[in-house]
C-alpha positions as CSV (number, residue, x, y, z in Angstrom):
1,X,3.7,-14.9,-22.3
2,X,7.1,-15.7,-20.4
3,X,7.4,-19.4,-19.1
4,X,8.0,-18.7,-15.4
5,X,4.5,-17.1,-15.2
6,X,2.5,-20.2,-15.5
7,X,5.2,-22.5,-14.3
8,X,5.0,-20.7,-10.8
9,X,1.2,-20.1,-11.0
10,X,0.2,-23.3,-12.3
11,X,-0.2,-25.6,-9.0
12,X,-2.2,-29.2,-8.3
13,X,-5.4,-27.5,-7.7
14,X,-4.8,-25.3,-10.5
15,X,-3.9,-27.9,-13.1
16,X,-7.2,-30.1,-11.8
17,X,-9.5,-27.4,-12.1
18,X,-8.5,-26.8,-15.5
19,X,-9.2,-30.4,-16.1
20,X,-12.4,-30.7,-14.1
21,X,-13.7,-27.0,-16.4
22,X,-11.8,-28.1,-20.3
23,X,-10.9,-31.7,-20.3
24,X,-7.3,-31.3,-19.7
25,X,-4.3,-29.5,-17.2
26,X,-1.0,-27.9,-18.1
27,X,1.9,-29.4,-16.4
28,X,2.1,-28.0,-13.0
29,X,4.7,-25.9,-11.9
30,X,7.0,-26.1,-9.3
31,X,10.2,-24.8,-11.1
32,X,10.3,-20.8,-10.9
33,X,12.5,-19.4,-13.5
34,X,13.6,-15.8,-14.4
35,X,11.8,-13.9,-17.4
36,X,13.3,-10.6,-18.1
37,X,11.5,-7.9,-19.1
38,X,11.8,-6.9,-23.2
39,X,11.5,-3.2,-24.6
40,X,7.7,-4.4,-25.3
41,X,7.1,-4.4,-21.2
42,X,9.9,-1.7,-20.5
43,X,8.0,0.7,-23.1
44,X,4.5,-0.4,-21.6
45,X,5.6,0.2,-17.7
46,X,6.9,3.5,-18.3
47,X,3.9,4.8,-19.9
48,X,1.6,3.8,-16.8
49,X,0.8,6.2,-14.5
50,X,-0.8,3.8,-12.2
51,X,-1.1,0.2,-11.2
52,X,-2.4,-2.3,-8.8
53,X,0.0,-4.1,-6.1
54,X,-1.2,-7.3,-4.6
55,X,0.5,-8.5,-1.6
56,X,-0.3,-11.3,1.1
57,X,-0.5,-10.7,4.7
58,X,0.7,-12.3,7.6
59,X,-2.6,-14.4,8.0
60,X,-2.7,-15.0,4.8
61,X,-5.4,-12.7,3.0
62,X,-4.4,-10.9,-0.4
63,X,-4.1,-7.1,-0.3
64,X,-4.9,-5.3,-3.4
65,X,-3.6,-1.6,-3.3
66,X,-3.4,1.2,-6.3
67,X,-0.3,2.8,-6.8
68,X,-0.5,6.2,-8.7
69,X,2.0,8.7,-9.7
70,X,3.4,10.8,-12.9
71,X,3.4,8.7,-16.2
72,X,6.3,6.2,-15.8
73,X,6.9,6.5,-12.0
74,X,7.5,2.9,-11.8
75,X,11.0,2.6,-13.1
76,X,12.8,0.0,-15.1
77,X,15.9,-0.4,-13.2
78,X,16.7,-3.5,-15.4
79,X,15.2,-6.6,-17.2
80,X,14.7,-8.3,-13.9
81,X,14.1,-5.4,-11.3
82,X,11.6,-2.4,-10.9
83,X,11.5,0.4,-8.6
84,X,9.0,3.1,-7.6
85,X,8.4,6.2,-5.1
86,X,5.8,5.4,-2.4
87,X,4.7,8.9,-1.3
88,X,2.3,9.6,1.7
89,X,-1.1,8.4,2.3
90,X,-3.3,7.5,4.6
91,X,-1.3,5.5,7.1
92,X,-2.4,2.3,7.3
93,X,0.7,0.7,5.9
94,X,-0.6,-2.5,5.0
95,X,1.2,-3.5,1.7
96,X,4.5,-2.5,3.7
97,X,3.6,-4.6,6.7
98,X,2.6,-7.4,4.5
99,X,6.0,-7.3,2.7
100,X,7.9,-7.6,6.2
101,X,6.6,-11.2,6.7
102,X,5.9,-12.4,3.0
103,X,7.7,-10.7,-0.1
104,X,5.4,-12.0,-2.8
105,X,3.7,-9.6,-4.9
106,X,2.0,-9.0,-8.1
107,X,1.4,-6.3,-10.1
108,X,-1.1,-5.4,-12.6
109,X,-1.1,-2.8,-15.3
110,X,-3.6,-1.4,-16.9
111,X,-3.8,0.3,-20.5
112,X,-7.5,0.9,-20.8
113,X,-7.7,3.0,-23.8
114,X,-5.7,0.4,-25.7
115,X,-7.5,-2.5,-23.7
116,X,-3.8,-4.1,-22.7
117,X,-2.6,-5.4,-19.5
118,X,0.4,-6.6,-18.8
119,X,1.0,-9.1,-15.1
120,X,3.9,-9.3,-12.8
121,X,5.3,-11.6,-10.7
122,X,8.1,-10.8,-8.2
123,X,9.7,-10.2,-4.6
124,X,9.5,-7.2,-3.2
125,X,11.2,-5.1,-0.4
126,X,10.3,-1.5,0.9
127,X,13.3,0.7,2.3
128,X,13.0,3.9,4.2
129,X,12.8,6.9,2.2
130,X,14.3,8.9,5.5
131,X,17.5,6.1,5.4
132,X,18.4,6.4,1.5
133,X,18.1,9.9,-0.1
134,X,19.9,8.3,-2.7
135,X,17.1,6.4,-3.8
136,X,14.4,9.0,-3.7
137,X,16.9,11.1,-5.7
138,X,17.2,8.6,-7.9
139,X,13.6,7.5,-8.7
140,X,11.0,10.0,-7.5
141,X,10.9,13.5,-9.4
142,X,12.2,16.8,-7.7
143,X,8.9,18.0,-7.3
144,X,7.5,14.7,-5.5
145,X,10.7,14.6,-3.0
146,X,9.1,15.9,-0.4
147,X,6.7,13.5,0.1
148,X,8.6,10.1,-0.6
149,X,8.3,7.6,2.5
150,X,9.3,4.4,1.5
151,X,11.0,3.1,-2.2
152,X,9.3,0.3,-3.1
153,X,12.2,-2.8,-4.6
154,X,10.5,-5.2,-7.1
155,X,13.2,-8.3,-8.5
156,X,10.9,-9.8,-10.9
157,X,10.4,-13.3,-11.6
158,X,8.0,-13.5,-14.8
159,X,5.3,-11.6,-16.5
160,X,2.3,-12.6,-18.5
161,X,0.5,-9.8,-21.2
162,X,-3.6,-11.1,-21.3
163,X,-5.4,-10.9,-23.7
164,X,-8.0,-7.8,-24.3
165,X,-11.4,-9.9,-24.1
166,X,-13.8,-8.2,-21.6
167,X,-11.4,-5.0,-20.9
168,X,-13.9,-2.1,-21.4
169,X,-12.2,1.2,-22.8
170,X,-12.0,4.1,-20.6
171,X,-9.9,7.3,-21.5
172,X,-8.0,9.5,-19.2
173,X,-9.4,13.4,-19.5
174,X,-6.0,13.6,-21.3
175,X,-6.5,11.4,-23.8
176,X,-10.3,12.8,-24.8
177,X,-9.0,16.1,-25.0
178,X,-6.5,15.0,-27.8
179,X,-8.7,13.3,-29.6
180,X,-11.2,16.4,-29.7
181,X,-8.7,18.8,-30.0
182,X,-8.8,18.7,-34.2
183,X,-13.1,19.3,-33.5
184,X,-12.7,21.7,-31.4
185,X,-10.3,23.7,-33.7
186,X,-12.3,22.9,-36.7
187,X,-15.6,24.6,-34.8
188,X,-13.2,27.4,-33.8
189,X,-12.4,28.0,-37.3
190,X,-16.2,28.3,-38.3
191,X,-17.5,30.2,-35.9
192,X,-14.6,32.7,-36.8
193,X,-16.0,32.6,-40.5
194,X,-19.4,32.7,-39.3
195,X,-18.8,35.9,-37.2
196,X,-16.6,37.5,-40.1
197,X,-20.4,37.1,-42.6
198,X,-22.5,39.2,-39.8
C-alpha cells in the first residue's frame, strides 16, 4: 500500500473506531501526499475492462457508478493521472454533476478471477467530448468515437491493493472458454476416433 492512502483516509473517527474494535489507532491523517502509480497498477488498470467510480454529491451522499468499456479503456496517462472515454447512457448525469461541486472520487477495480483489487484515490474533472476531439481521439477507440460524451480526468493522489480475503471468484465467458478450450479439443479428437471405428 502507498502512504497517502491511509494518511488521507485515516481521520479522528476513523482512528477511534479502530481503537474502540482492536485496542489501538493509526496516526490519523491530515497530510495528503502523492503516490504514483508503478508498472504493478499500470499493468493491472489496463487489463480491466470495468470499474466502479464513487463520487459525492452536492448534499453530500456517495454515488457509486460502474464504468465499462474494452479491456484497458481507462488509460494510464502517467504515474499520477488517468483518463477514460465516458460514452452514452442513460442520462441521468449524476457522477458528472457531482464532480461540478465536489472533485473527490474513488475508484475500485476489480480482478475477480485472480481475486485482486486495487483502490484509488483522486480528483477528477469531466470535459465535453463535443469541445475536445482531441481527447476522444486520443483515448476512446475508433470504433467507440461516435458515442463519446464526456472524457473523464483522474489526477491521482494514492492507491491501496487489498488483500483477497472474502473476494469470491467469478470468470468472464472469456476466460471459461480458455480454460475449456484444451477439453473441448480433447473430446473433439475422440469423437473423431470414435466415428473413424463405426
Amino acid at each position: 500500500m502507498a502512504q497517502g492512502y491511509l494518511d488521507t483516509l485515516v481521520t479522528p473517527a476513523v482512528a477511534q473506531a479502530q481503537a474502540h474494535y482492536y485496542g489501538h489507532a493509526m496516526a490519523t491523517g491530515g497530510k495528503v501526499s502523492t503516490d504514483p502509480l508503478g508498472e504493478d497498477e499500470r499493468g493491472f488498470i489496463e487489463s480491466r475492462d470495468s470499474f466502479y467510480l464513487a463520487t459525492v454529491s452536492g448534499a453530500g451522499w456517495p454515488y457509486i457508478q460502474h464504468r465499462g468499456g474494452r479491456r484497458g479503456f481507462l488509460r494510464v496517462v502517467s504515474p499520477t493521472s488517468l483518463a477514460f472515454a465516458d460514452y452514452k447512457g442513460n442520462r441521468q448525469m449524476l457522477s458528472t454533476g457531482n464532480l461540478a461541486t465536489q472533485d473527490r472520487v474513488s475508484l475500485f477495480l476489480m480482478d475477480y478471477s485472480q481475486r485482486t483489487r486495487l483502490k484509488l484515490l483522486g480528483h477528477a474533472c469531466v470535459v465535453d467530448a463535443r469541445e475536445h476531439p482531441e481527447l476522444v481521439e486520443r483515448f476512446a477507440e475508433p470504433a467507440d468515437r461516435r458515442i463519446v460524451e464526456r472524457i473523464f480526468l483522474i489526477e491521482v493522489i494514492s492507491f491501496d491493493w487489498n488483500c483477497p480475503k472474502y473476494i469470491t471468484p467469478r470468470f468472464t465467458a472469456a476466460e471459461v472458454a480458455e480454460a475449456v478450450a484444451p477439453l473441448r479439443a480433447r473430446i473433439a479428437e475422440l469423437e473423431a476416433q470414435l466415428n473413424s471405428r463405426t
